[in-house]
N, C-alpha and C positions, 0 to 999 in steps of 0.2 A: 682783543685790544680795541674792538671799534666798538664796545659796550662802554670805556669812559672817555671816547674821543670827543665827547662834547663838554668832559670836567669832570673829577672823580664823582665815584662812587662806591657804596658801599657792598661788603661780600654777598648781602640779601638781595640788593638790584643788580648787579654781577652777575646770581644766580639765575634768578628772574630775566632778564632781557637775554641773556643767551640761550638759556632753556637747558643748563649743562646739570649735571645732580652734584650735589655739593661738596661731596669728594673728587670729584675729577675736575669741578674749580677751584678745589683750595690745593690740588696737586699743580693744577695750570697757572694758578697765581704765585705758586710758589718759583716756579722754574724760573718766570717773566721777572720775578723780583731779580731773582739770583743773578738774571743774564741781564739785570738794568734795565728793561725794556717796561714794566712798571714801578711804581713805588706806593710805602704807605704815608699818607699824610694825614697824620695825626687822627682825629674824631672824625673826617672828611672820609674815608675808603682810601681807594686806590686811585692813582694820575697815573699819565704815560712817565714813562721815565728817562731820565737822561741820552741812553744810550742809541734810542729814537733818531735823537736831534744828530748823532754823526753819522748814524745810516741815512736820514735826511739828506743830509751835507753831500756823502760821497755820491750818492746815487743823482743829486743836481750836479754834480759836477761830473760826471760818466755820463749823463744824456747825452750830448754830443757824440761822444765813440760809441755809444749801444744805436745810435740810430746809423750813423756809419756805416757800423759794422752787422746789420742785422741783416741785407743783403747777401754777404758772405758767409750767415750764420745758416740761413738756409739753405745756399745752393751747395751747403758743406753735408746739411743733414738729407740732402735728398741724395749727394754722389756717396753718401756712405751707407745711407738706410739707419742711422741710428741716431739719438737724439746729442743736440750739439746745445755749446754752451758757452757764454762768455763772462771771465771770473775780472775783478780788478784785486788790487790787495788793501787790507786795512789793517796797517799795523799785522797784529801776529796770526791774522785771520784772510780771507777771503771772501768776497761777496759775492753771487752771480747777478750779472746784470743784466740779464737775457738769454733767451736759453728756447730754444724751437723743438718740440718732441716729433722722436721718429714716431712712423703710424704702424709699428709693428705692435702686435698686441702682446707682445713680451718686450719692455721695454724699462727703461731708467728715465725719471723725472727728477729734476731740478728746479727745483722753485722757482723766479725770479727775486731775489732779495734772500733768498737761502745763506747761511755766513757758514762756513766750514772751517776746517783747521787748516794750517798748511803741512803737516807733515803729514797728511794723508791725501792718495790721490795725486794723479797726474799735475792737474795744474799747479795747485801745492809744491809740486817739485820745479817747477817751470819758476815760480818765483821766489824759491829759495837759491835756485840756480842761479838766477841773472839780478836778482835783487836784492835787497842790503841781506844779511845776516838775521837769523832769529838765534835763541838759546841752544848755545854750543852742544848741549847735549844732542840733538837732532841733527844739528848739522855733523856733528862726527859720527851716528848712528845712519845716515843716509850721505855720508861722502862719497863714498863710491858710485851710488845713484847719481847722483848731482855730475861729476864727472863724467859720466856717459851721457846724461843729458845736453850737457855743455857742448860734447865732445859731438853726437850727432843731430841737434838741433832740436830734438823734440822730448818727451817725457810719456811714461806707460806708465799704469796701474794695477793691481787684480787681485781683489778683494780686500783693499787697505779702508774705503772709505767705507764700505760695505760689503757685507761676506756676499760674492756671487758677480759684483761689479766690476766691470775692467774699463777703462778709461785711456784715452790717446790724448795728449796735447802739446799744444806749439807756443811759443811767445809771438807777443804783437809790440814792436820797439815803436817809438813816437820818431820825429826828424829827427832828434839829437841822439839820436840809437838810444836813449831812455827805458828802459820796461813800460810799457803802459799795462797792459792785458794777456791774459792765456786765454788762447782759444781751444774747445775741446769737442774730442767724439764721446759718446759714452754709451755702457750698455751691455748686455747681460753678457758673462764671461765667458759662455757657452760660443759665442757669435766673437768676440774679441779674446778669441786666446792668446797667450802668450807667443804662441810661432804665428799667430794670425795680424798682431797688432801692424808690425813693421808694413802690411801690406795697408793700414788705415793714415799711416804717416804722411805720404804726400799732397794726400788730400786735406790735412789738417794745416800744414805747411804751406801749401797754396792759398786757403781759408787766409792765413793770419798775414800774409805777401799781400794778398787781395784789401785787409784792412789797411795794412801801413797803405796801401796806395792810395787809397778811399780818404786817407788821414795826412796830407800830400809827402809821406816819406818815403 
């Protein structure tokens, strides 16, 4: 995307200022279309596209709780050893706004600006739990999830967002007990097993305590 960040262009300069061979950019420009993040205009090439300006949008307005909360984002990844993350929601999706990696050399990376689905993975469940509603279908395929999340405050993964991955998370409420954020452990499922998680929860719990306070709730 920072090939037309200064005004479109076409598939040939595309090709050229990235250096990519011309099937794996017309695979890459195809995707970017599909997910709105480029577009074509007309005899011009390719511009960024629409979908830019709301990832824009949210992530100026999450500055303030990613800088908060990156404090607690760390002294979460160091008390656990695995890498920690913090999601906001967008509509039917998830964004991470920050994200610290463990320094184990088996490990799970999360982008910063990475958009996920919510019915996969921890925090996904943390805010279908406490947050409005997405497509009934999911929430009656993960009711019972959701219920036990509700029921002991946190949310577990293991192998939903990726075969091997297992993931711990917590909610972050604003003053008004509001959902703001899910804050998370994550990491190879070898290290977070399922009889292993419950012991990754209070530290995740205390992480998202430590933001609402940092956020004066």
């Amino acid at each position: 995307m920072d090939a037309v960040e200064g005004g479109a262009r076409s598939f040939t300069d595309i090709v050229r200022v990235t250096g990519l061979s011309r099937t794996t950019a017309h695979r890459l420009i195809g995707s970017l279309e599909d997910y709105g993040y480029l577009f074509h205009v007309g005899g011009l090439g390719y511009a960024l596209g629409p979908r830019l300006l709301g990832l824009a949008t949210t992530a100026m307005r999450e500055l303030p709780l990613r800088e908060l909360a990156h404090p607690a984002l760390e002294r979460l990844a160091r008390a656990t050893g695995e890498s920690a993350q913090l999601f906001v929601r967008d509509g039917d999706r998830r964004i991470c706004v920050d994200a610290v990696d463990s320094d184990h050399e088996l490990r799970t990376i999360v982008d910063v600006g990475s958009v996920l689905p919510l019915n996969q993975g921890s925090a996904g469940k943390v805010f279908l739990a406490w947050g409005p509603p997405v497509e009934q279908d999911d929430v009656d395929r993960l009711a019972q999830q959701l219920a036990t999340t509700r029921r002991r405050g946190w949310a577990d993964s293991f192998g939903e967002r990726a075969p091997g991955v297992a993931s711990v998370s917590a909610p972050v409420f604003g003053p008004g007990n509001e959902l703001l954020a899910a804050i998370s452990v994550s990491g190879p499922a070898s290290r977070i097993a399922p009889l292993r998680a419950k012991n990754y929860a209070p530290a995740v719990i205390q992480a998202a305590r430590e933001v609402e306070s940092a956020l004066g709730g």
